[in-house]
C-alpha positions as CSV (number, residue, x, y, z in Angstrom):
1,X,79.9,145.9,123.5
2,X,80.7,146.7,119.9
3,X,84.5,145.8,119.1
4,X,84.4,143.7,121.7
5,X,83.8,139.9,122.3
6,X,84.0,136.8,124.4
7,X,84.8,133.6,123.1
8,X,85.8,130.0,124.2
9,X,88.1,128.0,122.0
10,X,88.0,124.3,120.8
11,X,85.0,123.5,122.6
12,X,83.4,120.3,123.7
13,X,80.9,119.4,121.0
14,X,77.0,119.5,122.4
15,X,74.0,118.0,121.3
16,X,73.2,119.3,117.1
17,X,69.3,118.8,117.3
18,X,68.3,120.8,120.2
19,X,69.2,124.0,121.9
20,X,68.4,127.5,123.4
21,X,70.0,130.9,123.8
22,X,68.5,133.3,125.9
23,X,70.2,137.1,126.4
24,X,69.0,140.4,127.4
25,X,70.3,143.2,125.1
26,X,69.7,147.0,124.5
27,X,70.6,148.1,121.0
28,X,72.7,151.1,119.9
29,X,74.0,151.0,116.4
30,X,71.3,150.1,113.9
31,X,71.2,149.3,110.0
32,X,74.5,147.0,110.1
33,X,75.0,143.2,110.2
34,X,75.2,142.7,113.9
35,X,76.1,139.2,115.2
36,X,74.5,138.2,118.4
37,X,76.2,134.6,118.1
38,X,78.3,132.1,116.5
39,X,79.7,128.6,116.3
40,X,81.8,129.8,113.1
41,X,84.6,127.6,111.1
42,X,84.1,129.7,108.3
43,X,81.7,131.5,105.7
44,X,80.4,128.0,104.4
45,X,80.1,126.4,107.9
46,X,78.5,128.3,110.6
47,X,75.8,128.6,112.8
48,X,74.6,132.0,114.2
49,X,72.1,134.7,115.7
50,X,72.2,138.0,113.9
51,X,70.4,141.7,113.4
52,X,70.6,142.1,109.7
53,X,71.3,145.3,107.5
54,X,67.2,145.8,107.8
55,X,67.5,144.8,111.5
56,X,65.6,142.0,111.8
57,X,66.6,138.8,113.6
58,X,68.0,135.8,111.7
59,X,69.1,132.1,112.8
60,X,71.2,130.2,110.5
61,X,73.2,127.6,109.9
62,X,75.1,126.5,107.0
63,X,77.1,123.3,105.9
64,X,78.9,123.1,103.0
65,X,78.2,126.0,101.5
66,X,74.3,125.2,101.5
67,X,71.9,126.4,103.8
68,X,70.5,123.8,106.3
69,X,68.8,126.6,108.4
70,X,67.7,130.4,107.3
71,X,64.8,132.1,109.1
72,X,64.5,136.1,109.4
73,X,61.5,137.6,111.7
74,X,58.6,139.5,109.8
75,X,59.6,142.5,112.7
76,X,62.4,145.2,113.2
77,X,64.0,146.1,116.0
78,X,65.0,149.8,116.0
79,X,64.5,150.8,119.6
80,X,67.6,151.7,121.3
81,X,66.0,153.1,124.7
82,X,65.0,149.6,125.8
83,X,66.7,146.0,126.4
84,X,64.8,143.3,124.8
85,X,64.6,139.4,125.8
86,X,65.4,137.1,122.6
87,X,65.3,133.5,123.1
88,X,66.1,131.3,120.5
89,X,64.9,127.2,120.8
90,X,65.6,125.0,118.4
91,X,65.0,120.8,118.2
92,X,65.6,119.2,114.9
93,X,63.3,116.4,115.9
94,X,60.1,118.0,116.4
95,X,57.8,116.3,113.9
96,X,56.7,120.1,112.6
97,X,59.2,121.7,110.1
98,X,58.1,125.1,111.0
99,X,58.6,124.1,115.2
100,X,62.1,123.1,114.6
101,X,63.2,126.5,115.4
102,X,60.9,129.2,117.6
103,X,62.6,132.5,118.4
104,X,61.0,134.9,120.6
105,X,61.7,138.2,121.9
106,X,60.3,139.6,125.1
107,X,58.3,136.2,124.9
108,X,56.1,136.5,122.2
109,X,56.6,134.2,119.6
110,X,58.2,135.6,116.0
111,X,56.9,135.1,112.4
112,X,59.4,134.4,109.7
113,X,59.1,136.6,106.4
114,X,59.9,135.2,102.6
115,X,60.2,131.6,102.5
116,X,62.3,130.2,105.5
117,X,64.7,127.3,105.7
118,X,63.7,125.0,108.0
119,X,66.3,121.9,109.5
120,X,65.2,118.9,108.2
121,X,63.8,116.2,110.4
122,X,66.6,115.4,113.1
123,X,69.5,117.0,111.0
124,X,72.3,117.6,113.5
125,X,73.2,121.5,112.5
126,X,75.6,123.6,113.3
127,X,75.6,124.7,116.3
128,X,77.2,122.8,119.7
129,X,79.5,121.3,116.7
130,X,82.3,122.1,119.4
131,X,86.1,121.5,118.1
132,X,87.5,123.9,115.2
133,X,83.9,125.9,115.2
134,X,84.6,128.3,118.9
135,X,81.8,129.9,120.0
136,X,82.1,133.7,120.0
137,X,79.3,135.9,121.4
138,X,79.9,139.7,120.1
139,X,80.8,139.6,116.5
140,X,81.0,136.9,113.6
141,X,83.6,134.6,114.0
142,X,85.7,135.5,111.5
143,X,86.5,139.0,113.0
144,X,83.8,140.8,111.4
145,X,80.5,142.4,111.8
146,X,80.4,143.2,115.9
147,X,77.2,143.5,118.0
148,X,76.6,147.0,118.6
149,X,75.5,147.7,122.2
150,X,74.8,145.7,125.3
151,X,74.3,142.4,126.9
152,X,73.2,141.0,129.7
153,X,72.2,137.6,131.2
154,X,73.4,135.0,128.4
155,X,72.3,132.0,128.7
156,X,73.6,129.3,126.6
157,X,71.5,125.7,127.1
158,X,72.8,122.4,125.2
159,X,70.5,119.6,124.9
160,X,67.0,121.6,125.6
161,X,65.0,123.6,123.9
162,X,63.3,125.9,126.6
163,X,60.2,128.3,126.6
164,X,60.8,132.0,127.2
165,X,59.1,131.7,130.5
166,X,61.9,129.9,132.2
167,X,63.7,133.5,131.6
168,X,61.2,136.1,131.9
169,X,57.5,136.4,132.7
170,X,54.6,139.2,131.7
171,X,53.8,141.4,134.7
172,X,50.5,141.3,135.8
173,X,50.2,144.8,136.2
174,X,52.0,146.8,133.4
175,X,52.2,144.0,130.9
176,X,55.6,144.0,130.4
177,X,58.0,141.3,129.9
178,X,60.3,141.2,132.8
179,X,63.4,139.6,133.7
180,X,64.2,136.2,135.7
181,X,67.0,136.6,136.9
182,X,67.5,133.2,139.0
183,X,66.0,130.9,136.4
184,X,65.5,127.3,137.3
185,X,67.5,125.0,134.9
186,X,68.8,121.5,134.8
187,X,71.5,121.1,132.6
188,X,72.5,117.9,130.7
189,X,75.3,116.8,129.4
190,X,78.9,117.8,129.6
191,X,79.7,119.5,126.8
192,X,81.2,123.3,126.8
193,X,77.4,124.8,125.8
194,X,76.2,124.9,128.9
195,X,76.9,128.1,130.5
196,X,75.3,131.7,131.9
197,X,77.3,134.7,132.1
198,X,77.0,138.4,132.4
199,X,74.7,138.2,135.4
200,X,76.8,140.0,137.7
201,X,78.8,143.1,136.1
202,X,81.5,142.2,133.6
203,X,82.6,138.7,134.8
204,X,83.1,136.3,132.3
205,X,83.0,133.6,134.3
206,X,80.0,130.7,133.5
207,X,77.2,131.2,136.4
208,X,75.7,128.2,135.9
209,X,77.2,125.9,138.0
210,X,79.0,123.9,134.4
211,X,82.8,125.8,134.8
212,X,82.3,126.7,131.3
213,X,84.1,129.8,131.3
214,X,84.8,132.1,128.5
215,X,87.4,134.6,127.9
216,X,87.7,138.5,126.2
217,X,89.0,137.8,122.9
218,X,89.1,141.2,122.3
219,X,88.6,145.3,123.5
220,X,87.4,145.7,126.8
221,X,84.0,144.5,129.3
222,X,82.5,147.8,130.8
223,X,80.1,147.5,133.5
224,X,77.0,149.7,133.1
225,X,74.5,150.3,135.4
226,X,71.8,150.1,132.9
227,X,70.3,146.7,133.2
228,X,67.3,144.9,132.0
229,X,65.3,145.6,135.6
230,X,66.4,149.5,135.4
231,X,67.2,151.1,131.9
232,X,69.2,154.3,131.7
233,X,68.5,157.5,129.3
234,X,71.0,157.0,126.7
235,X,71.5,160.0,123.7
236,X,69.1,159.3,120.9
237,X,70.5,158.1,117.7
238,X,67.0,158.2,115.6
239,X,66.7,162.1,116.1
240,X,70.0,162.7,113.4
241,X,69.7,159.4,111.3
242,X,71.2,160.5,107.8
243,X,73.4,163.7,109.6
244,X,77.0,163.1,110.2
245,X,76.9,163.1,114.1
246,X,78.0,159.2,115.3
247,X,77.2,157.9,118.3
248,X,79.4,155.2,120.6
249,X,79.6,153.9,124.1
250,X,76.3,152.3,124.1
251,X,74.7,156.2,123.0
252,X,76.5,157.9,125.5
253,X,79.5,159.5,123.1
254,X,78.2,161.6,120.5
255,X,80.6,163.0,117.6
256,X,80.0,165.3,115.1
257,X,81.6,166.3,111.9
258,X,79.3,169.0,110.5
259,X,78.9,172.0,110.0
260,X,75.5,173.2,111.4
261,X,75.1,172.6,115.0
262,X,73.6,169.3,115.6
263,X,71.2,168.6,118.9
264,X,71.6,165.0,120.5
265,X,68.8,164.2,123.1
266,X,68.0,161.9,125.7
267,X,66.0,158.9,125.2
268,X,63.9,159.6,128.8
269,X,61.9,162.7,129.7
270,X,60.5,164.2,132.4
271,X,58.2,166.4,133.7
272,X,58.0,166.2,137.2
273,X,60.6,165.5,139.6
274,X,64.4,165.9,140.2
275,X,66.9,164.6,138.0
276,X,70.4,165.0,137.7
277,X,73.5,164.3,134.7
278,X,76.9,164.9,133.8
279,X,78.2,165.7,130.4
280,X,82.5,165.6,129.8
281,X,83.8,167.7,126.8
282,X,86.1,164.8,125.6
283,X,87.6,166.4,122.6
284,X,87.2,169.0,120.2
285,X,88.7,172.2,121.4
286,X,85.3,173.2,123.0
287,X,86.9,176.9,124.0
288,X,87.0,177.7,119.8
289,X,83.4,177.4,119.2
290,X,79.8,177.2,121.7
291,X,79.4,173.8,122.2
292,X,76.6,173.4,124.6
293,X,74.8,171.0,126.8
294,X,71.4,171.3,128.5
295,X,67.8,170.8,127.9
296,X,65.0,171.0,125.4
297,X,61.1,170.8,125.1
298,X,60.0,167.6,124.0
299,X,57.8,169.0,121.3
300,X,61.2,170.4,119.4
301,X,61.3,169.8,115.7
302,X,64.7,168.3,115.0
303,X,64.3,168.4,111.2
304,X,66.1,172.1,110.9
305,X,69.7,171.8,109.8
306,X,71.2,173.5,112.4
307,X,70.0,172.4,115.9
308,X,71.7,175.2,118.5
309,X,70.4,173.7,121.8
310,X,69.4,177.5,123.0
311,X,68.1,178.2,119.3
312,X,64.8,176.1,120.1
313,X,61.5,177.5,121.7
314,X,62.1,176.3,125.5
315,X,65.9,175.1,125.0
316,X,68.5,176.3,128.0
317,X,72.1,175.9,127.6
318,X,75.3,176.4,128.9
319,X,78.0,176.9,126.2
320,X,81.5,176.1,126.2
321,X,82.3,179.6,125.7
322,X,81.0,180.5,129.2
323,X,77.2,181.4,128.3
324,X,73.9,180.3,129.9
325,X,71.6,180.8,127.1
326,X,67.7,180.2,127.1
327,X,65.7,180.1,123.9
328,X,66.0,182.2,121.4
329,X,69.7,182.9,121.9
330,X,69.2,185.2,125.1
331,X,71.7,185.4,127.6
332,X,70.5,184.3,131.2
333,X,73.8,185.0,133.0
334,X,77.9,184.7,132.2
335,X,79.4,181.1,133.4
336,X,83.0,179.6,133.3
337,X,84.3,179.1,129.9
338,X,85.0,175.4,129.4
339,X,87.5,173.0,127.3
340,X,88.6,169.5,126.9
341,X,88.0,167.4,129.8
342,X,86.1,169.5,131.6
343,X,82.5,167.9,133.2
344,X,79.8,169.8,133.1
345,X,76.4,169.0,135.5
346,X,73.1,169.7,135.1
347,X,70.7,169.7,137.5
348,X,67.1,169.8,136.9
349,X,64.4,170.8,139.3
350,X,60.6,169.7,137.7
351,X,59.0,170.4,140.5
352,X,60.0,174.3,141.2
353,X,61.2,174.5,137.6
354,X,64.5,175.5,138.0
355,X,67.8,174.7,136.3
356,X,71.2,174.7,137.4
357,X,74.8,173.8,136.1
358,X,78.1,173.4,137.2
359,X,81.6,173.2,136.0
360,X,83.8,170.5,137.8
361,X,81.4,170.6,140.6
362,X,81.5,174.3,141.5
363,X,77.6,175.5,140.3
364,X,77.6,178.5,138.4
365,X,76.2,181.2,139.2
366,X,76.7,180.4,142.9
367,X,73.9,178.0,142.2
368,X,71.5,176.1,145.1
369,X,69.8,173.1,143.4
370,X,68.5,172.5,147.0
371,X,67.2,176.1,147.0
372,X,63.7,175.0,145.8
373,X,61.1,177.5,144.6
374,X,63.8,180.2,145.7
375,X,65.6,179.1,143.2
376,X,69.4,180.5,144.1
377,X,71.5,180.8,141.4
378,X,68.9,178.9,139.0
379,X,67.7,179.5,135.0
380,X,63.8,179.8,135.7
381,X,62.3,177.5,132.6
382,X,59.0,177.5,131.4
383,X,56.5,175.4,133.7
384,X,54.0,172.3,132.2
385,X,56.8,171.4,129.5
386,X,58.6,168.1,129.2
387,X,62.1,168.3,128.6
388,X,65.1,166.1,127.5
389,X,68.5,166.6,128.7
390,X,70.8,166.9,124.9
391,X,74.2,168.5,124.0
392,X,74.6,170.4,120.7
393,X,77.7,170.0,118.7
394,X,79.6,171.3,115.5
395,X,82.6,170.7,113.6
396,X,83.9,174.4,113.7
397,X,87.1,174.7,115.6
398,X,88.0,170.5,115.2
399,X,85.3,167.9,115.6
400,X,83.4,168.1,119.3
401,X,82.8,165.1,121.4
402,X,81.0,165.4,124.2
403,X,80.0,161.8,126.6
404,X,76.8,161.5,128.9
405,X,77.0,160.1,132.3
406,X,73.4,159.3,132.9
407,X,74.1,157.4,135.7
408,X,77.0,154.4,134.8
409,X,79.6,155.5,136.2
410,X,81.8,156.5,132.8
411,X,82.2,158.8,130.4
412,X,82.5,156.8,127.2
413,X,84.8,153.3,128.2
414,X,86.8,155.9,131.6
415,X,85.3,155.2,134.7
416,X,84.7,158.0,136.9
417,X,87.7,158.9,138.7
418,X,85.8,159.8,142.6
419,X,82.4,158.7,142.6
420,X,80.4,161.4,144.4
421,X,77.4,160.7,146.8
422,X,74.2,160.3,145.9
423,X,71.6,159.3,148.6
424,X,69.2,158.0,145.7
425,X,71.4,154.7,145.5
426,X,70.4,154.9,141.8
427,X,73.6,155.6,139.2
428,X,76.9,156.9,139.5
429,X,78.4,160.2,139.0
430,X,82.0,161.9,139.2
431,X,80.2,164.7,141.2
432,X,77.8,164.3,144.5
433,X,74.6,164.5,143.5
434,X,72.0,166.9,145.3
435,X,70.1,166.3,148.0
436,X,66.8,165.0,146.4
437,X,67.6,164.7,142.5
438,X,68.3,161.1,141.2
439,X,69.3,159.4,138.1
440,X,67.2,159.5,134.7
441,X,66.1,155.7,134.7
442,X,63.1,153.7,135.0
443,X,63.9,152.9,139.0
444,X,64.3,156.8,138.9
445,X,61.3,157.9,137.6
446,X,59.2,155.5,139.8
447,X,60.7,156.7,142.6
């Protein structure tokens, strides 16, 4: 969602004591200001839900210049493979200073570090304040400072301040926090801060029953198939924090602008089963230089400054100068060169341990993922590893850019232009994908 946001002008002011937001989100850019949510007028008089520079969570709200509300939470919150549940409560008339505002996230209750501002007793704050303050979910109000990732299910409740349980629940069995995604409220009131959006794909439009409808202020709603009940692999921005590689698209664009070949993997591994991805050279002038995408062992030590995907023990590439190489820079077989906006796909057999690419949908090699242990056409790869799907990129020959499809249906904000079949029912891909391979995603890998 970054550089995007909704928002919803001159609204009708709410109830200032009491509260709650509730949204599902999955992070991608970390270490930056990130606002969640805002009633803002300006710098002075605000309310709002942030990730801070640290990236913690902060509520605050501010009159006047002076703070009337300030808490941060004693946690980070640095995992981009995962959506998390915050939900924010807040009633100025609770006879406890420290109960006037409870945020939780994936329904355990948040400690507050320093010394936190607390609302004094019935103060009507900042938020519903409605008329010149518009509520903007996505960035600060004042144009600055975008939420980098995604978002789902936003609740926004005026008047109540509700437990996390009315939007999630622990499962018995795992003991994770899982969504509700019918969630049984009564809403009060008539002012413009009741609503629910994002429930289904990228409608805007308020799900609650209230008509309170927002609108795209800015960029551009993308659906994604990645969802709080079935979360995608993404590529991993922790493995290159401090290198010049930049990541966008919710993880799925990686860019890099440097000079030693820089490996960006998946967040999900496997090492069993059949699994299947696409990768599109966006930009770069792949032919100049071997860009490559493929797979690599788990156990791969990514501090070496130059990370060659077929360079590690047990990594398999295909290069964009028409090599398939397995580790330690041997040639497995010659393959189609390939350039700008060309989509390579990988698919990877666990169970026979067999690899296979294509180019545009024509598998090199005259590749047979269905082949099984004959493996037709296949790169053989070492059996009772775990592997990551990853590209590896360099800024020789013009900056590369390659975009994962892990199963959304785009290749950065471009939709697939033909979506292939895929008997799975889990993800969508430019190309059909094979007989008995699926998506890498939690649904996937219970399969």
């Amino acid at each position: 969602m970054a550089q995007t946001y909704l928002t919803k002008t001159s609204p009708t002011a709410g109830n200032r004591t009491k509260g709650t937001i509730s949204v599902w989100i999955k992070r991608s850019g970390l270490g930056a200001n990130q606002w969640i949510y805002t009633d803002y007028y300006s710098s002075d008089n605000y309310a709002g839900i942030r990730f801070g520079s640290n990236d913690t969570l902060g509520v605050y709200s501010v009159g006047g210049g002076s703070a009337q509300m300030n808490v941060n939470t004693n946690r980070v919150f640095r995992d981009t493979s995962a959506w998390y549940n915050l939900c924010v409560a807040w009633d100025t008339t609770d006879g406890t200073a420290a109960d006037r505002i409870k945020v939780y996230v994936n329904g355990e209750r948040e400690t507050f570090s320093g010394s936190p501002t607390y609302p004094t007793s019935s103060q009507d704050i900042m938020f519903s304040i409605g008329g010149s303050y518009p509520i903007v979910i996505g960035r600060r109000g004042d144009n600055a400072e975008y939420f980098n990732g995604s978002m789902s299910h936003f609740h926004r409740v005026d008047n109540q301040a509700l437990a996390p349980t009315v939007f999630g629940s622990t499962d018995s069995t795992t003991g994770e926090w899982q969504i509700n995604t019918s969630p049984s409220i009564t809403y009060t009131g008539s002012s413009d801060y009741n609503f629910f959006i994002l429930k289904d794909g990228n409608s805007v439009t308020d799900q609650s029953g209230q008509s309170n409808n927002l609108t795209v202020g800015y960029g551009t709603l993308t659906k994604t198939e990645d969802n709080p009940s079935n979360v995608f692999a993404t590529l991993n921005p922790l493995v290159n924090i401090g290198t010049t590689t930049t990541y966008s698209q919710g993880n799925n664009t990686a860019s890099t602008s440097d000079a030693n070949y820089k490996v960006s993997p998946s967040t999900l591994a496997v090492s069993s089963g059949k699994w299947y991805m696409e990768f599109k050279a966006v930009s770069g002038s792949f032919g100049s230089i071997d860009a490559a995408v493929g797979i690599l062992q788990t156990d791969t030590n990514f501090s070496t400054s130059s990370q060659n995907l077929n360079a590690y023990p047990n990594g398999y590439s295909y290069g964009s100068l028409g090599k398939v190489k397995q580790y330690n820079n041997s040639d497995v077989y010659t393959a189609s060169t390939y350039a700008d906006g060309d989509i390579i796909g990988i698919a990877l057999d666990m169970d026979n341990n067999k690899l296979y690419f294509h180019k545009n949908g024509t598998y090199q090699n005259s590749g047979v993922p269905t082949s099984g242990s004959t493996g037709t056409g296949a790169v053989s790869i070492t059996s009772g590893k775990e592997y990551y799907f990853g590209c590896s990129t360099i800024t020789a020959g013009g900056t590369k850019v390659f975009s994962a499809n892990f199963g959304n249906g785009y290749f950065g904000t471009t939709a697939v232009s033909s979506a292939g079949t895929n008997a799975s029912g889990i993800g969508i891909f430019e190309y059909d994908v094979p007989t008995g391979y699926t998506a890498l995603s939690t649904k996937g890998l219970n399969l």
